[in-house]
C-alpha beads as a LAMMPS data file, in Angstrom:
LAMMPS data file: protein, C-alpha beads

349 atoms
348 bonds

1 atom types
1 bond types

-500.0 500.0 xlo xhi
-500.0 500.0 ylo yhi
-500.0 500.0 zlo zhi

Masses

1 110.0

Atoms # bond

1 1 1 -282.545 -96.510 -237.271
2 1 1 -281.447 -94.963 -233.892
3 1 1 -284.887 -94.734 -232.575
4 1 1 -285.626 -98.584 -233.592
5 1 1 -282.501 -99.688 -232.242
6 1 1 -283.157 -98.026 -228.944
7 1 1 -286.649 -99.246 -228.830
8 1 1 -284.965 -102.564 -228.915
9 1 1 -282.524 -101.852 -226.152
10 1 1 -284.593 -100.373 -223.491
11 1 1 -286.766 -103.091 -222.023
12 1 1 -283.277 -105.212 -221.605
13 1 1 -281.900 -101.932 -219.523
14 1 1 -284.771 -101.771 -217.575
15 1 1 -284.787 -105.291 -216.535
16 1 1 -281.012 -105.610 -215.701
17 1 1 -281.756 -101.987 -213.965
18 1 1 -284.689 -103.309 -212.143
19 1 1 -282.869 -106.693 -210.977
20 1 1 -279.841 -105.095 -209.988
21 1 1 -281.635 -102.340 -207.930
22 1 1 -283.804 -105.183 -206.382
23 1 1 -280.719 -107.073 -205.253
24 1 1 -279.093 -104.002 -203.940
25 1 1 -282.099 -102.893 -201.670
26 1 1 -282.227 -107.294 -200.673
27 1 1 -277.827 -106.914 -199.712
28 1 1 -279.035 -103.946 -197.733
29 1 1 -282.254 -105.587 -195.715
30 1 1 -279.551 -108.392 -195.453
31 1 1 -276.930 -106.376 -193.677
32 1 1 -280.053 -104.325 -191.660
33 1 1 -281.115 -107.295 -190.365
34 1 1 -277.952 -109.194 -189.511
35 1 1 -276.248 -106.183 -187.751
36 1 1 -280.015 -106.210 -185.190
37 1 1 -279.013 -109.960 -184.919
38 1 1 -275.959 -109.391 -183.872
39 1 1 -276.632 -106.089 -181.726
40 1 1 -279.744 -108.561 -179.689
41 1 1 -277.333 -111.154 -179.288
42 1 1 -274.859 -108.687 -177.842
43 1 1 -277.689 -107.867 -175.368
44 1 1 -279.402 -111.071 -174.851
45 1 1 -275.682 -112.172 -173.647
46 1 1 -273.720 -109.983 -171.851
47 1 1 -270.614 -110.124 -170.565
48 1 1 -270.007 -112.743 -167.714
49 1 1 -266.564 -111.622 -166.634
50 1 1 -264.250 -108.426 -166.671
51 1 1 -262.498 -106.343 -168.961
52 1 1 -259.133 -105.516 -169.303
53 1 1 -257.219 -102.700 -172.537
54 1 1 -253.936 -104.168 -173.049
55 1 1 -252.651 -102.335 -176.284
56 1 1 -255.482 -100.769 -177.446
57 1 1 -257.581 -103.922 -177.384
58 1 1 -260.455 -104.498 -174.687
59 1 1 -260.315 -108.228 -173.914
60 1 1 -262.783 -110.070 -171.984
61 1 1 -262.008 -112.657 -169.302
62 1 1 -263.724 -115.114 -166.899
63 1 1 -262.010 -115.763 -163.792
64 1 1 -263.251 -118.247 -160.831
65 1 1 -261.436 -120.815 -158.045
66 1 1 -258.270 -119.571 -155.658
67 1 1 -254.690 -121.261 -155.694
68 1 1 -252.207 -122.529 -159.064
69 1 1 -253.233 -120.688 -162.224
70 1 1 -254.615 -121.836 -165.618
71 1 1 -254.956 -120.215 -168.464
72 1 1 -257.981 -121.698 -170.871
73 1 1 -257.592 -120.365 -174.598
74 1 1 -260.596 -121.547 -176.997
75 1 1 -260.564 -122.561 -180.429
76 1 1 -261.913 -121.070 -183.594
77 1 1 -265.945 -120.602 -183.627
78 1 1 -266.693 -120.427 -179.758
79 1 1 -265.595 -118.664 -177.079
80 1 1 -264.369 -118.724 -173.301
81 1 1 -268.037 -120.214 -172.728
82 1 1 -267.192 -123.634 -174.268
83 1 1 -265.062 -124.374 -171.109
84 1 1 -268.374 -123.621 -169.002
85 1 1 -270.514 -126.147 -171.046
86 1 1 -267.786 -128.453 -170.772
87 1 1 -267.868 -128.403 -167.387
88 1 1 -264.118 -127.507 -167.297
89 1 1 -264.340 -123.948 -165.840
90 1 1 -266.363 -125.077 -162.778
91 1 1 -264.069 -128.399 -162.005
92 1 1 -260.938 -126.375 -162.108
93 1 1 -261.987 -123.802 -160.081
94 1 1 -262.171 -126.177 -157.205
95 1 1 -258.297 -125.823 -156.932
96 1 1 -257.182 -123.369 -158.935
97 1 1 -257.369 -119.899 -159.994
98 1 1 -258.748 -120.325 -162.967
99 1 1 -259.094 -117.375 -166.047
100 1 1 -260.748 -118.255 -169.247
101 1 1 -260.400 -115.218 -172.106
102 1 1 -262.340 -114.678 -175.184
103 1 1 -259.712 -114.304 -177.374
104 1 1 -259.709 -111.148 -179.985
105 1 1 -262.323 -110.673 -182.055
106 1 1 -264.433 -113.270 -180.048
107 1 1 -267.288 -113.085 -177.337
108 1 1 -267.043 -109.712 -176.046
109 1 1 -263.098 -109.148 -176.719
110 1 1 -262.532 -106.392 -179.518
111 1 1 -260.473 -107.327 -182.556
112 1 1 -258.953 -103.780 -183.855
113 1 1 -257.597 -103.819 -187.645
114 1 1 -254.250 -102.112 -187.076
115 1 1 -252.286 -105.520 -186.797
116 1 1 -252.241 -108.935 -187.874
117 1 1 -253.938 -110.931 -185.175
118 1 1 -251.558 -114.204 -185.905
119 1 1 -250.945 -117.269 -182.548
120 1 1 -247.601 -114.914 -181.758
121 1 1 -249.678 -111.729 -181.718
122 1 1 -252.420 -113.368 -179.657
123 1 1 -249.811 -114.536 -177.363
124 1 1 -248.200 -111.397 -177.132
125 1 1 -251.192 -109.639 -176.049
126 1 1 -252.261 -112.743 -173.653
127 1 1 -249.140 -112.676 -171.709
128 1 1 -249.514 -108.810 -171.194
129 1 1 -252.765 -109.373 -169.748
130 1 1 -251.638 -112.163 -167.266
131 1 1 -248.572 -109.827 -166.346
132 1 1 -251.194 -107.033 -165.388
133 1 1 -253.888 -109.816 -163.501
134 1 1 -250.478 -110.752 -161.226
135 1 1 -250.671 -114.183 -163.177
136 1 1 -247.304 -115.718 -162.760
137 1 1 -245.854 -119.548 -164.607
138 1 1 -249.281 -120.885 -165.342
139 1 1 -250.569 -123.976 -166.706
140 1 1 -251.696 -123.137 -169.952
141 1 1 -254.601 -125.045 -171.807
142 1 1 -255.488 -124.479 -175.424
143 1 1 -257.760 -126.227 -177.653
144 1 1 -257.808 -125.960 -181.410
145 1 1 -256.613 -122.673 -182.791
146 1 1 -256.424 -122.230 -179.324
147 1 1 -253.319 -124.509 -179.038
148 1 1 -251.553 -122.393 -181.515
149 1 1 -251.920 -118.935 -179.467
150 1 1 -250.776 -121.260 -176.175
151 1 1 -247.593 -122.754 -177.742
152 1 1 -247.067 -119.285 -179.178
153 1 1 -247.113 -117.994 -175.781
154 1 1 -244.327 -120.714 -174.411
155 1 1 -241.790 -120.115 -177.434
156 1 1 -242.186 -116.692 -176.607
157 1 1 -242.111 -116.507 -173.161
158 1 1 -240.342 -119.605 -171.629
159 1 1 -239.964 -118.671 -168.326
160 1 1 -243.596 -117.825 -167.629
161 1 1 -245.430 -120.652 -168.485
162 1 1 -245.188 -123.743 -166.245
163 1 1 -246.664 -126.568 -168.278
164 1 1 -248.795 -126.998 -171.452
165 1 1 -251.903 -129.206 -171.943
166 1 1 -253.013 -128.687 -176.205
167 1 1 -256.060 -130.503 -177.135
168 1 1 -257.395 -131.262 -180.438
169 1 1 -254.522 -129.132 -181.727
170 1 1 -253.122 -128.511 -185.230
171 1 1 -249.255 -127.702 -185.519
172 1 1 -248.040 -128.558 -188.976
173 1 1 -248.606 -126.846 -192.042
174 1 1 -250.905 -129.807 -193.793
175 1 1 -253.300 -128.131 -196.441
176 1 1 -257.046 -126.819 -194.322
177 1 1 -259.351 -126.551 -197.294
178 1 1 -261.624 -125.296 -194.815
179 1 1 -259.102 -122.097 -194.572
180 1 1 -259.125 -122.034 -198.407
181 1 1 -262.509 -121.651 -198.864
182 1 1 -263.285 -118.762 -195.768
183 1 1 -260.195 -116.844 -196.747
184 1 1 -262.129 -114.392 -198.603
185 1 1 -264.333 -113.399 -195.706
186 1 1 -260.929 -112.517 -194.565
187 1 1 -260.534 -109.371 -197.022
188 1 1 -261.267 -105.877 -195.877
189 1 1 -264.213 -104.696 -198.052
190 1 1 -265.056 -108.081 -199.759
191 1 1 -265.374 -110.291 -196.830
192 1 1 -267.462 -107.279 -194.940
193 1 1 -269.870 -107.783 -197.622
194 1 1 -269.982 -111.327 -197.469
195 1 1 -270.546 -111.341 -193.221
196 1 1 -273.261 -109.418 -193.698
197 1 1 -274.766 -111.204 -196.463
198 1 1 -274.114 -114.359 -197.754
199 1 1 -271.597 -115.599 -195.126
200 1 1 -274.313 -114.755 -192.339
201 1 1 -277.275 -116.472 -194.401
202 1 1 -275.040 -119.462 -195.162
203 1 1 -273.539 -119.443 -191.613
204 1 1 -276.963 -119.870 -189.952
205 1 1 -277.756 -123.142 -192.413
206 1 1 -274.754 -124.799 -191.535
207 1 1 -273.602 -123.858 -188.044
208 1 1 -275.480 -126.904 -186.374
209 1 1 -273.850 -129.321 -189.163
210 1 1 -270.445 -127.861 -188.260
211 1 1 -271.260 -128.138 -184.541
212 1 1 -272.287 -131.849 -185.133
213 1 1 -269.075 -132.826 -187.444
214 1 1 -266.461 -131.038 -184.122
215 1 1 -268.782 -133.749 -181.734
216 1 1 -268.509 -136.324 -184.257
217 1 1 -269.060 -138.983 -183.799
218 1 1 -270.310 -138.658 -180.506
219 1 1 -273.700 -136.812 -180.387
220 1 1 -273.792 -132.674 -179.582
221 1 1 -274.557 -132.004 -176.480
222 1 1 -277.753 -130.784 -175.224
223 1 1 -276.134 -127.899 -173.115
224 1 1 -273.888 -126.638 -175.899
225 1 1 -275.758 -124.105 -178.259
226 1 1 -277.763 -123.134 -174.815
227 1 1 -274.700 -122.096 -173.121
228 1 1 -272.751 -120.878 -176.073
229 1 1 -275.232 -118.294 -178.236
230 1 1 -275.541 -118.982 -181.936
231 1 1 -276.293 -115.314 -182.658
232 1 1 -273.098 -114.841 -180.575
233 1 1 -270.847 -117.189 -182.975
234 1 1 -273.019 -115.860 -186.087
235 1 1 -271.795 -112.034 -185.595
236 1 1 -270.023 -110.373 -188.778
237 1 1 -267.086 -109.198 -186.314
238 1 1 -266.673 -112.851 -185.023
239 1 1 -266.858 -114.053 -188.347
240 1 1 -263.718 -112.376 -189.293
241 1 1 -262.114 -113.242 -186.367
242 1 1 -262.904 -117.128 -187.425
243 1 1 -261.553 -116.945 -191.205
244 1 1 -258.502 -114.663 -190.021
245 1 1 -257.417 -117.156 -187.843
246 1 1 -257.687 -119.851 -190.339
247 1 1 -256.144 -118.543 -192.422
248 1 1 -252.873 -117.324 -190.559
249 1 1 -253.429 -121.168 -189.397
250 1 1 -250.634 -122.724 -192.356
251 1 1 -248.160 -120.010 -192.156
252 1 1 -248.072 -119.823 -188.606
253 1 1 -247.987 -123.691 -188.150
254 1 1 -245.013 -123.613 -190.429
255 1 1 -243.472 -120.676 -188.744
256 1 1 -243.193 -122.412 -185.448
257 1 1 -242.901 -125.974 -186.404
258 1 1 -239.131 -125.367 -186.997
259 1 1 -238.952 -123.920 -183.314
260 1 1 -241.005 -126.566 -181.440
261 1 1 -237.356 -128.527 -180.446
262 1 1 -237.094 -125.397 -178.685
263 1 1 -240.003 -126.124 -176.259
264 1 1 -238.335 -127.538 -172.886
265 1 1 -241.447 -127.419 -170.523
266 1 1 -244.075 -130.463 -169.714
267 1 1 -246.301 -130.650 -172.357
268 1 1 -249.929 -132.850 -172.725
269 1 1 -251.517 -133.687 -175.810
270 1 1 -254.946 -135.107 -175.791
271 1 1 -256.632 -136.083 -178.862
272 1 1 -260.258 -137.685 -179.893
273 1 1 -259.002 -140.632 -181.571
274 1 1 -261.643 -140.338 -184.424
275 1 1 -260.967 -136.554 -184.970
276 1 1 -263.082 -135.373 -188.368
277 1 1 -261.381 -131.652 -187.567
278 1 1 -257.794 -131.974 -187.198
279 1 1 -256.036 -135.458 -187.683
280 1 1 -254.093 -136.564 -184.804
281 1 1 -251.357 -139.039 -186.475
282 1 1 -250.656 -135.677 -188.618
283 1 1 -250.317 -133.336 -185.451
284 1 1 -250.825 -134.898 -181.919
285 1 1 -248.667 -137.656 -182.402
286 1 1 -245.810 -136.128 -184.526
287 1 1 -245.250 -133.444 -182.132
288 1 1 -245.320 -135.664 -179.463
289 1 1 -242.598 -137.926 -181.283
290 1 1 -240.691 -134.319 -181.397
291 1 1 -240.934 -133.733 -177.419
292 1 1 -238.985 -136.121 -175.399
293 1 1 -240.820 -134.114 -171.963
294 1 1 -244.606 -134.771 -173.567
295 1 1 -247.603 -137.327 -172.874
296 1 1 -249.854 -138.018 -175.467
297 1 1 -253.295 -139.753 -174.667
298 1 1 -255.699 -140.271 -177.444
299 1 1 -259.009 -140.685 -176.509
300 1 1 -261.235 -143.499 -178.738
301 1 1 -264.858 -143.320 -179.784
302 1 1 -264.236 -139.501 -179.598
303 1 1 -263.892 -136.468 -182.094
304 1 1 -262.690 -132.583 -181.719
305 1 1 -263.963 -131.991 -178.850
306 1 1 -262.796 -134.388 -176.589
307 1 1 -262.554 -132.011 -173.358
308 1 1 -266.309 -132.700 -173.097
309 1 1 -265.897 -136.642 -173.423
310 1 1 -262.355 -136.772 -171.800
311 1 1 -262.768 -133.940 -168.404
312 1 1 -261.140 -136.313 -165.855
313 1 1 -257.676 -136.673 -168.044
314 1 1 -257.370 -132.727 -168.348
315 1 1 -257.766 -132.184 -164.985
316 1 1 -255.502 -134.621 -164.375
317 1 1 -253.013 -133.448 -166.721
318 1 1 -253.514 -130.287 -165.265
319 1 1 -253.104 -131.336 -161.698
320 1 1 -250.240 -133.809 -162.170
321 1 1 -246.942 -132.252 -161.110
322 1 1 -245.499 -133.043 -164.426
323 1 1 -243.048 -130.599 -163.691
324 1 1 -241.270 -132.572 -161.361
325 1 1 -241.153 -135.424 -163.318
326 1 1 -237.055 -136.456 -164.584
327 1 1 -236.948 -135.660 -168.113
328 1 1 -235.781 -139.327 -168.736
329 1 1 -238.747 -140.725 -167.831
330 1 1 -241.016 -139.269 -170.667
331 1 1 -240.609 -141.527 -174.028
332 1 1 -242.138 -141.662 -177.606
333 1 1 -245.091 -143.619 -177.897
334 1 1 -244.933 -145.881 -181.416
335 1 1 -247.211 -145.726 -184.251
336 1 1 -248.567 -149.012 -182.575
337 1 1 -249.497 -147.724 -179.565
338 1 1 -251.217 -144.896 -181.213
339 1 1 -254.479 -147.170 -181.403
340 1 1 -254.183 -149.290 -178.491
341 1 1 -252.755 -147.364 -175.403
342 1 1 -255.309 -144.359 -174.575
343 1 1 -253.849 -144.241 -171.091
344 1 1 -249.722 -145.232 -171.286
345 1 1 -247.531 -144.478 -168.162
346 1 1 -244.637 -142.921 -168.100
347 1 1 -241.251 -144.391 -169.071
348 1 1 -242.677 -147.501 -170.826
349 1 1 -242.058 -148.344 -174.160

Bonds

1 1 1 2
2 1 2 3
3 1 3 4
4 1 4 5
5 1 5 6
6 1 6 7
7 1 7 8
8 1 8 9
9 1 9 10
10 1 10 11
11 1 11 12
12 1 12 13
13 1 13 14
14 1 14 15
15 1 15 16
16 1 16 17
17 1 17 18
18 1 18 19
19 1 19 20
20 1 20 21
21 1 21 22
22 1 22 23
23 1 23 24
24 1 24 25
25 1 25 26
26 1 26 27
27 1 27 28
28 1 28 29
29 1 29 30
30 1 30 31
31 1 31 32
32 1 32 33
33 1 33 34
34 1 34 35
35 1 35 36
36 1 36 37
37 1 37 38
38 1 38 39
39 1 39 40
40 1 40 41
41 1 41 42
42 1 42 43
43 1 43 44
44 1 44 45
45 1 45 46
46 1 46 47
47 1 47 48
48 1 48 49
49 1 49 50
50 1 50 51
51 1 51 52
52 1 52 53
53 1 53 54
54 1 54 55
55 1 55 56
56 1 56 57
57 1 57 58
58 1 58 59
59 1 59 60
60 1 60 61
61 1 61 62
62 1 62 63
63 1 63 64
64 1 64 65
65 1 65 66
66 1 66 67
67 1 67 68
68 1 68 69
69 1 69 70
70 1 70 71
71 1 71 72
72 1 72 73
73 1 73 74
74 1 74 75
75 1 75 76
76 1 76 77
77 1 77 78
78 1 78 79
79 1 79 80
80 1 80 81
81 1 81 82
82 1 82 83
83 1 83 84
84 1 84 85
85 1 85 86
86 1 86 87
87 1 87 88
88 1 88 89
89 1 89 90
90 1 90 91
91 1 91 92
92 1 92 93
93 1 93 94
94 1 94 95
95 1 95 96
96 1 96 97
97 1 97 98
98 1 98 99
99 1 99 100
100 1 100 101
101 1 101 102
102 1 102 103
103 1 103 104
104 1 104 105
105 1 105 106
106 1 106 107
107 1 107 108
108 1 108 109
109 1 109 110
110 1 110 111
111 1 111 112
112 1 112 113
113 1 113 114
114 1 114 115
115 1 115 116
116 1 116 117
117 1 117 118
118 1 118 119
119 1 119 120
120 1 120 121
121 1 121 122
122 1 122 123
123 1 123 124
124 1 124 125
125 1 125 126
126 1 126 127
127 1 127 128
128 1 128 129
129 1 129 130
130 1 130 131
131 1 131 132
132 1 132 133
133 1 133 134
134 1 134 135
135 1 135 136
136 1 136 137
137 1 137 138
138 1 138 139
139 1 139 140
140 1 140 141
141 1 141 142
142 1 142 143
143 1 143 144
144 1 144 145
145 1 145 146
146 1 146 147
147 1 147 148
148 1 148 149
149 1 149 150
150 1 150 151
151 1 151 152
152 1 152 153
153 1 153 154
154 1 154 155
155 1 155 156
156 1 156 157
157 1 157 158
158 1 158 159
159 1 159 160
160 1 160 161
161 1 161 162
162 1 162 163
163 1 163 164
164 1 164 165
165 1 165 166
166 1 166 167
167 1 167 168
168 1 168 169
169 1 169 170
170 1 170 171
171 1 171 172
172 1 172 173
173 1 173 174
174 1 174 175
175 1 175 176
176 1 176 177
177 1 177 178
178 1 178 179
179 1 179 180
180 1 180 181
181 1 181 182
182 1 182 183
183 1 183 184
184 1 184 185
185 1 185 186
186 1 186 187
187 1 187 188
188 1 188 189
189 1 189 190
190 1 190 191
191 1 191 192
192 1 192 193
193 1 193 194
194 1 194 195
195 1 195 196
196 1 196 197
197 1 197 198
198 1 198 199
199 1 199 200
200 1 200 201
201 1 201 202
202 1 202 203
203 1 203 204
204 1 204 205
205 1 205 206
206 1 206 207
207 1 207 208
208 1 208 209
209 1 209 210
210 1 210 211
211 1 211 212
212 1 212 213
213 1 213 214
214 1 214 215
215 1 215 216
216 1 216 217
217 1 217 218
218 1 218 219
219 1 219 220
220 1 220 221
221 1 221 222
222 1 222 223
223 1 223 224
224 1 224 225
225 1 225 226
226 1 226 227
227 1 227 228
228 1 228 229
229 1 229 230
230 1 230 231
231 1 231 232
232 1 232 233
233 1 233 234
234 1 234 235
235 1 235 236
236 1 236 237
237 1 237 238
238 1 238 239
239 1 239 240
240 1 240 241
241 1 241 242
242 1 242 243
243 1 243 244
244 1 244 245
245 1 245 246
246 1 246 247
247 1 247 248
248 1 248 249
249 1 249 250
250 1 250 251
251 1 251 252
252 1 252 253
253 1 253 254
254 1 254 255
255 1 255 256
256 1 256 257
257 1 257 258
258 1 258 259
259 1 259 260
260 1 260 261
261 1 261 262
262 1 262 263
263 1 263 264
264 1 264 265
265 1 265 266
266 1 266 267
267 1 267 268
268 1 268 269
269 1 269 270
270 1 270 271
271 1 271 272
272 1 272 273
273 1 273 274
274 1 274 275
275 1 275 276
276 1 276 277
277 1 277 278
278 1 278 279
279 1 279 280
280 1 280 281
281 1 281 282
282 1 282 283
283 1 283 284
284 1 284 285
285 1 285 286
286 1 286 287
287 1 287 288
288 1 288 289
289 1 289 290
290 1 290 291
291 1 291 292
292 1 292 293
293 1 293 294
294 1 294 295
295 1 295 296
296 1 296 297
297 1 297 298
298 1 298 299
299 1 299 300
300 1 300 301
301 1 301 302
302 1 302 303
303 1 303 304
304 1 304 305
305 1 305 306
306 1 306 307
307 1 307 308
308 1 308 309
309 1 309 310
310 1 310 311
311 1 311 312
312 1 312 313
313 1 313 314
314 1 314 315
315 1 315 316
316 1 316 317
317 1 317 318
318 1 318 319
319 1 319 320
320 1 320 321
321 1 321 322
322 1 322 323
323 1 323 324
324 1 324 325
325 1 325 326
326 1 326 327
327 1 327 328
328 1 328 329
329 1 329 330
330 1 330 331
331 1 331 332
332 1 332 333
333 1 333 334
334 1 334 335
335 1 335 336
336 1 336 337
337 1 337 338
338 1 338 339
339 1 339 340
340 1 340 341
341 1 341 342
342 1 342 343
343 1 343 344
344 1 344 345
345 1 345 346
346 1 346 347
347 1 347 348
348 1 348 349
């Protein structure tokens, strides 16, 4: 009876043996063959700028131009070299000292696991590194995620940053399913699995649909995946980076969104009007109705990116002595004028 019954069992063993050994040794060609991806990407793009430890943490930085600093901070899947395609680096640097970082975890800056890399940490270490470049009151630019770690930096640090231009940015704690759904990638041990298996298989079949939906709906520029490496974005260590930051995205939003009356300084927003990423009536335009001091200029025919489509009215914003300007001549735009005036002046209603 034993005998019979085990003659019965074996071949099912085998199999499930057999299947689960084969997908074993597939996970591990998998992992072999994204970590040479990501090693040759590593080499086929090395770093462009300097390096600086702050904390433990070697962040990269690209600085050009002489005279009043900016401060660029990218958003979630690129790096410091989506202000070069965007031609923003090089037209800045015609009158300013310009330094554009990869922010931890991304590009070439190191993203160490003994802290919780949230906007306020990111800001924390940012603002140490302009202390030790001499950087003193700069204009700060962030787009995306990047706005986050920029208005981070102001709350914190007041007194050191002379204006802020935010583009594309998110700062209330709506629901991201997109967050939802890369929060596992997140996890220690679980999400290193999945970055250098699934994640990294799935990332490469949908990176030039994602990069298509943030140009939306204008078309993706021909200069963009040149300039700015897939392999690069496509790295396990930058894909943690990306699904960290979403996902600190909600509770940090909500964190500072009770602070933001606390923000005295110029401030800029610039939104695509037909954002697919981040919603402007839900972000741009309510924190702008929060800041008596703040512009907002939404952009039509344009998505996410709207740096690319809308260059001249950063470096305006940028270059305008905002600063200057009478508090009581800054007021709220209306829902109206949300879809009509792209370019309002100051103090009209």
């Amino acid at each position: 009876m034993n005998r019979f019954s085990s003659s019965i069992k074996s071949p099912a063993l085998s199999r499930s043996g057999t299947i689960a050994l084969a997908a074993a040794a597939s996970a591990v060609a998998t992992a072999a063959w994204v970590e040479y991806k990501a090693r040759r990407a590593e080499r086929d793009n090395p770093p462009a700028g300097d390096f600086i430890d702050i904390d433990g943490v070697d962040l990269h930085y690209v600085e050009a131009g002489e005279g009043p600093p900016v401060v660029l901070l990218h958003g979630n899947a690129v790096t410091h070299a989506d202000f070069i395609a965007s031609g923003m680096m090089d037209r800045l640097a015609r009158n300013h000292r310009v330094i554009a970082f990869d922010r931890p975890g991304f590009g070439h800056s190191s993203r160490p696991r003994d802290r919780l890399w949230t906007p306020a940490a990111q800001a924390d270490l940012l603002r140490a590194a302009l202390e030790r470049l001499g950087v003193e009151r700069p204009v700060v630019v962030g787009h995306s995620m990047g706005t986050m770690v920029a208005v981070a930096m102001a709350l914190a640090y007041p007194d050191n940053v002379r204006s802020l231009v935010l583009i594309g940015g998110y700062y209330y704690p709506n629901l991201r399913v997109d967050a939802l759904l890369t929060a596992p990638v997140a996890l220690p041990v679980l999400g290193d699995v999945m970055r250098y298996t699934v994640t990294a298989v799935s990332g490469r079949l949908m990176l030039k649909k994602m990069a298509e939906s943030m140009f939306s709906p204008r078309e993706l520029p021909g200069n963009f995946f040149p300039i700015i490496s897939r392999e690069m974005m496509l790295r396990p260590g930058q894909l943690r980076a990306n699904a960290e930051d979403a996902a600190f995205m909600m509770p940090a939003a909500n964190a500072m969104s009770k602070r933001y009356k606390e923000l005295t300084l110029p401030v800029t927003l610039i939104n695509g009007e037909d954002d697919l990423v981040i919603e402007s009536k839900d972000h741009s335009a309510r924190l702008h109705g929060e800041l008596p001091q703040s512009e907002l200029f939404l952009v039509p025919g344009v998505g996410h990116m709207a740096h690319y489509a809308a260059l001249d009215r950063v470096v305006n914003a940028i270059d305008t002595p905002l600063h200057a300007v009478p508090l009581d001549h800054f007021t709220s735009m209306t829902e109206d004028d949300l879809t009509l005036d792209t370019e309002p002046e100051m103090g009209r209603r």
